[in-house]
C-alpha positions as CSV (number, residue, x, y, z in Angstrom):
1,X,105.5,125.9,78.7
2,X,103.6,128.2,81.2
3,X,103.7,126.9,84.6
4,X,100.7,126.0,87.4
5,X,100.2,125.7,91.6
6,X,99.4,121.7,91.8
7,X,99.5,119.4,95.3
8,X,101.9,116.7,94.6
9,X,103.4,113.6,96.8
10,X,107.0,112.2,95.8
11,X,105.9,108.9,98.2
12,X,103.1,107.3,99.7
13,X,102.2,108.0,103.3
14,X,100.1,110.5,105.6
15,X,99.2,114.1,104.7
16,X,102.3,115.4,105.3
17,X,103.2,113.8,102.1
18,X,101.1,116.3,100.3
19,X,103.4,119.6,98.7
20,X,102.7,122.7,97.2
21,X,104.5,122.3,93.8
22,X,105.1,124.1,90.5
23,X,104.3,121.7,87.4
24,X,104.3,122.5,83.7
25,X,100.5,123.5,82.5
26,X,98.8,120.6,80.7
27,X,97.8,121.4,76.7
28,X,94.7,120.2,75.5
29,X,94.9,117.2,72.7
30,X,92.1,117.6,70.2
31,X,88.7,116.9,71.9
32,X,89.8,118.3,75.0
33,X,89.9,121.2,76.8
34,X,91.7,123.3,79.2
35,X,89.6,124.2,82.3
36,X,91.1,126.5,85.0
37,X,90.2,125.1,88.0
38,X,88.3,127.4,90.8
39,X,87.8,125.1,93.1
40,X,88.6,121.2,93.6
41,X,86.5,118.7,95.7
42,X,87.9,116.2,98.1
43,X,86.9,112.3,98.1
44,X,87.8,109.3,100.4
45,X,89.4,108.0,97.5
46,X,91.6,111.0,97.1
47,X,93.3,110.4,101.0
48,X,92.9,106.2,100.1
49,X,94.9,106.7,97.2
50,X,97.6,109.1,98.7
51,X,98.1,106.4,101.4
52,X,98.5,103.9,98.7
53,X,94.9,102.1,98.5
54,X,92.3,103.7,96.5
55,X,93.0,104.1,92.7
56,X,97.0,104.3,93.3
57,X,97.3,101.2,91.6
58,X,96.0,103.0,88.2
59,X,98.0,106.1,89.1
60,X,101.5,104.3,89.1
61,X,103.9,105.7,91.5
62,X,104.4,108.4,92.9
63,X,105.1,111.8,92.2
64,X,101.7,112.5,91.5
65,X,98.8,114.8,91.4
66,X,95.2,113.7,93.5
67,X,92.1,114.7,92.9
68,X,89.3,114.3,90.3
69,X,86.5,116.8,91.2
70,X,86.6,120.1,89.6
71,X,84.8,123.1,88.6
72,X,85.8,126.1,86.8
73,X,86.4,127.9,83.6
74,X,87.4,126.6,79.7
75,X,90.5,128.6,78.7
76,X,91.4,126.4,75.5
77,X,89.5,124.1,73.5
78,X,91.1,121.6,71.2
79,X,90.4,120.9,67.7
80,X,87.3,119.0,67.2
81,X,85.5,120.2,70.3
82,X,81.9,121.2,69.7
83,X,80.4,120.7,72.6
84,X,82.0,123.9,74.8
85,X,84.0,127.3,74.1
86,X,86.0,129.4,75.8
87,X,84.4,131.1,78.9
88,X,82.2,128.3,80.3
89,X,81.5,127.3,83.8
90,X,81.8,124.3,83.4
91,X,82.1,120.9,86.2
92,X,83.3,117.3,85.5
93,X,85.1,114.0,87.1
94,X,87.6,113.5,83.8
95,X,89.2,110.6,83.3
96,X,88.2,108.6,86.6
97,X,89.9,106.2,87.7
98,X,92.8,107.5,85.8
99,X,95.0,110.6,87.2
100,X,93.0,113.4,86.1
101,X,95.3,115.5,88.5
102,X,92.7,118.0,89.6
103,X,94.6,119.6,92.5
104,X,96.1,121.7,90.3
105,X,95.3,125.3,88.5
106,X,94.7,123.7,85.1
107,X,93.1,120.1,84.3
108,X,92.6,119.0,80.6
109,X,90.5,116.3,79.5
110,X,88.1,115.7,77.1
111,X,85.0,117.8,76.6
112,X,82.4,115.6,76.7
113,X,83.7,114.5,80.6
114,X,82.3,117.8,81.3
115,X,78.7,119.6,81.5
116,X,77.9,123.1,82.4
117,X,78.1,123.9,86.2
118,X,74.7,124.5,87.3
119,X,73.6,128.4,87.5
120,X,72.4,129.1,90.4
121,X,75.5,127.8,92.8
122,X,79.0,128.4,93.5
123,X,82.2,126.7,92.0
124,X,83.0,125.2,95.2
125,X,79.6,123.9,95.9
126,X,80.0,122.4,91.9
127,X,83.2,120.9,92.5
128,X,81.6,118.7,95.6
129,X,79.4,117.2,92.9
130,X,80.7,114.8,90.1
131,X,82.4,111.6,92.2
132,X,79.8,111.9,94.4
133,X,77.1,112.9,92.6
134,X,77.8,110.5,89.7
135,X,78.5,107.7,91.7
136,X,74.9,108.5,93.7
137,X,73.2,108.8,90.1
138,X,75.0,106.1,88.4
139,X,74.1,103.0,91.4
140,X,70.3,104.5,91.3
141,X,69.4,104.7,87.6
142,X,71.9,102.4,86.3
143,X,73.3,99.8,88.6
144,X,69.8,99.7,90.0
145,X,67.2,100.8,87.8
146,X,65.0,102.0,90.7
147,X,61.5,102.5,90.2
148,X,59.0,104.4,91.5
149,X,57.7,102.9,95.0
150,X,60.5,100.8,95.6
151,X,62.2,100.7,99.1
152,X,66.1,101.7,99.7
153,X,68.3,101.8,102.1
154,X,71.6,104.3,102.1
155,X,74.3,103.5,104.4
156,X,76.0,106.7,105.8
157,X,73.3,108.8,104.5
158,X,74.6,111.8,105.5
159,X,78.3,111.9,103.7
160,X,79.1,113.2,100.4
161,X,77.6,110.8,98.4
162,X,74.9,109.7,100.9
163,X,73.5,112.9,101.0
164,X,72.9,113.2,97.1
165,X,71.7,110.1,97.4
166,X,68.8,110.2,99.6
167,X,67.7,113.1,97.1
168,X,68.2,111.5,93.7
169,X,66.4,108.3,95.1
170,X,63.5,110.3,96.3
171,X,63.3,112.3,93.0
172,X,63.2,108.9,91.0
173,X,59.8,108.1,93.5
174,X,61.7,105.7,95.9
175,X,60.8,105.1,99.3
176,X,64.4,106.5,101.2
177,X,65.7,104.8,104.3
178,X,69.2,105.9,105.3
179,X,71.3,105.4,108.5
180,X,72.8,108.1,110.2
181,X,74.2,109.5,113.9
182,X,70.8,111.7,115.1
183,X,72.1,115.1,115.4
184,X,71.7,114.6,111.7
185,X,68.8,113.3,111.1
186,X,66.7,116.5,111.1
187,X,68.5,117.6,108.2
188,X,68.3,114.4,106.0
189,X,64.5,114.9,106.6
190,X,65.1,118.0,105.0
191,X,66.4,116.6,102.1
192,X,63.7,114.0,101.4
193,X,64.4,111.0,103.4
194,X,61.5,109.3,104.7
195,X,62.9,106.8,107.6
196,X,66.4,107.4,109.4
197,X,67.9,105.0,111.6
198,X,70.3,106.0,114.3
199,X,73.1,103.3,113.9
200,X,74.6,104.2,117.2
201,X,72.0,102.6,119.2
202,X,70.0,100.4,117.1
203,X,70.2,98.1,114.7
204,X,69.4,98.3,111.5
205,X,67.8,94.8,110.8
206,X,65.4,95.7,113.9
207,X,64.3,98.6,112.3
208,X,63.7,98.2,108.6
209,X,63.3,95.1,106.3
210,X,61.4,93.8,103.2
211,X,64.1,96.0,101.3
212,X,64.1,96.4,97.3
213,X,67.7,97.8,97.3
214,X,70.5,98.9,100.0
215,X,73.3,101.0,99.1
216,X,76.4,99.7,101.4
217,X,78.8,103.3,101.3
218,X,80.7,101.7,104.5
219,X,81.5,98.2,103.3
220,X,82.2,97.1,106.7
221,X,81.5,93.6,107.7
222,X,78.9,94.7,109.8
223,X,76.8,96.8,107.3
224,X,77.4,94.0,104.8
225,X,75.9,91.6,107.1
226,X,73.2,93.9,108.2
227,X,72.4,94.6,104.1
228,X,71.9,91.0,103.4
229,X,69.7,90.7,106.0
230,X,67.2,93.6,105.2
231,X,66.8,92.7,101.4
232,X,63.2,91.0,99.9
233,X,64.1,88.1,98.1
234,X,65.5,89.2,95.1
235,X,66.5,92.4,96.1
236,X,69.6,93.8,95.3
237,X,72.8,95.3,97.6
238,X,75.1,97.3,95.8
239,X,78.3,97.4,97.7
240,X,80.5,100.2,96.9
241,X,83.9,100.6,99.2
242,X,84.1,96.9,99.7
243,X,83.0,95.3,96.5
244,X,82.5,91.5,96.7
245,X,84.0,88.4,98.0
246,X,83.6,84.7,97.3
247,X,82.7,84.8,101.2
248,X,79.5,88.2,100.4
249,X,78.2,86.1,97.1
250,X,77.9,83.1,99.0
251,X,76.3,84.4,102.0
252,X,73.8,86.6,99.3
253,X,73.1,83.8,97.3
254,X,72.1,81.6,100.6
255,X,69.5,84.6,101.4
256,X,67.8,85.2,98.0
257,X,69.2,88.2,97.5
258,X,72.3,89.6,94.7
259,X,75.0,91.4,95.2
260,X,77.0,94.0,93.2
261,X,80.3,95.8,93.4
262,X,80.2,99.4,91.7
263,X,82.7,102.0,90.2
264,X,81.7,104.9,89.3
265,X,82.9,106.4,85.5
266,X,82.6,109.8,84.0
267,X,79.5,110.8,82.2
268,X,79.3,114.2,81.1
269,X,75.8,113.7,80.0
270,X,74.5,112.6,83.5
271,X,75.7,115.5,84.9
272,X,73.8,117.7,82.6
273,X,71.1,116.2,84.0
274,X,72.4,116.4,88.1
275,X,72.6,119.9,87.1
276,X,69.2,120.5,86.0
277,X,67.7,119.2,88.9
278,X,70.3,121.6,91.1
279,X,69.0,124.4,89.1
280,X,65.1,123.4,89.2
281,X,66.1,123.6,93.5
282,X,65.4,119.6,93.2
283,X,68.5,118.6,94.6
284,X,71.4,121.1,96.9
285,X,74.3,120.2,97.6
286,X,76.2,120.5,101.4
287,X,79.9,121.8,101.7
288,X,81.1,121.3,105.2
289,X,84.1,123.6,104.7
290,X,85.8,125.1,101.9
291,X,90.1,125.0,102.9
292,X,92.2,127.0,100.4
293,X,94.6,124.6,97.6
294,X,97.7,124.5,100.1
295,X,95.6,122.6,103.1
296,X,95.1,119.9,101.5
297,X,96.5,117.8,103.4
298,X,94.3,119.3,106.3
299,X,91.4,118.3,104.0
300,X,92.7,114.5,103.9
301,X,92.9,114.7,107.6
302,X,88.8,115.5,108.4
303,X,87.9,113.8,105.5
304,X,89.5,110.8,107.0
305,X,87.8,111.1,110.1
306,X,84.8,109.8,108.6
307,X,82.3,112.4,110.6
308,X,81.7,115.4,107.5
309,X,78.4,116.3,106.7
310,X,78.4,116.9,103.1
311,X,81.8,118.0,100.9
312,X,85.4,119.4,102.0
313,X,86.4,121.1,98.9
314,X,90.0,123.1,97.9
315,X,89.7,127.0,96.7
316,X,92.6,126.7,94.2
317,X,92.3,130.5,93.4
318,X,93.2,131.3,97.1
């Protein structure tokens, strides 16, 4: 068996945990493929999980591999694959909330958890897409069904999935309300938002109300409470980081209002379609800083911070 760079962890713990390792190259099972991975993108779930939160729980213990965002290049199909060959650029989120180990020089999975990286952008700038694109898409069209006119509100408007957000909810004709620190504002305005709320100094049932939907990306008890509060009768929070409690439905269903957790899966298909409207200059994506495979751990360590604008991505080639 050939072998491969990866980012493992032997135990749970803080970013020191994270190692530059030599692994045995995955082979693809029929329906998959082998992509080599250029670049890897970097979640909260990835640091949540290596802390022993997140998705550990479906990883098992430790040694393992993080990370579920990639971009790069098909190497090796398997039998039965029809859908890609050998020499596409192509982006995916397989096997979410399963390891799909994308730290690594090699990922396998199957095909159809995969579309073809939009055209006109980078591998890093494709790699920040599918958890955070998907999960953006997925709430809006899916979870939500949001129609034309219909008013939204985006908690953390401005982080990785916030940002795509505000975009795909103004390209499916919604009304787009997001909360944000101001320096940022400007450029959320950029990206299509109509109303932005400056959380540090007001608050947000004071400025907005008479809500169709609120995305909660925070899940704090704070923004929970504020969510409820801003929602028509009827309308609909989907919380995210936090799911639901006994304590959240109870307090929704006294207001009117209904409540959803979320989880985002892989959909190869849906990125097709994130990628079209990258390509027709619909939608852009922002990478805050692209850190080569062996900072990692560095990349856990601002993404944890909770103040990026945009994506932290890995450049495995480097």
């Amino acid at each position: 068996m050939s072998k491969m760079r990866a980012i493992s962890q032997d135990e749970l713990g803080g970013p020191e945990v994270l190692q530059v390792v030599e692994v045995e190259r995955p082979e693809p099972l029929p329906t998959e493929v082998l992509v080599r991975v250029h670049a890897a993108g970097v979640n909260p779930v990835d640091y949540k999980t290596r802390e022993g939160a997140g998705m550990s729980g479906t990883l098992g213990k430790p040694p393992f591999i993080l990370g579920w965002d990639v971009s790069g290049v098909v190497e090796e199909v398997g039998f039965g694959v029809h859908t890609l060959a050998v020499g596409d650029e192509v982006y995916g989120m397989p096997w979410f909330p399963r390891a799909a180990s994308a730290y690594a020089e090699y990922v396998t999975a199957p095909s159809r958890q995969f579309a073809r990286k939009p055209a006109n952008i980078s591998h890093a700038e494709a790699a920040a897409i599918p958890l955070a694109g998907l999960t953006a898409w997925e709430i809006l069209t899916t979870a939500a069904d949001l129609q034309p006119g219909q008013r939204v509100l985006i908690h953390a408007a401005a982080g990785g999935v916030g940002h795509l957000a505000v975009q795909f909810a103004k390209h499916l004709g919604g009304h787009v309300i997001g909360t944000a620190s101001k320096a940022k504002h400007d450029w959320l305005l950029s990206l299509g938002a109509d109303e932005l709320i400056d959380y540090h100094s007001t608050a947000v049932e004071d400025a907005t109300g008479d809500l169709d939907l609120v995305v909660d990306l925070i899940g704090s008890a704070t923004t929970l409470d504020q969510s409820i509060k801003v929602l028509k009768p009827g309308g609909l929070l989907v919380a995210v980081p936090s799911g639901t409690s006994p304590e959240l439905l109870a307090e929704a269903e006294k207001a009117g209002v209904r409540v959803e957790p979320f989880l985002v899966e892989p959909d190869g298909h849906a990125l097709g379609e994130i990628a079209a409207l990258v390509e027709a200059g619909e939608v852009r994506i922002e990478v805050e800083q692209v850190l080569p495979l062996a900072e990692a751990g560095e990349a856990h360590r601002r993404m944890a911070s909770g103040r990026t604008q945009g994506k932290l991505v890995l450049d495995v080639t480097a």
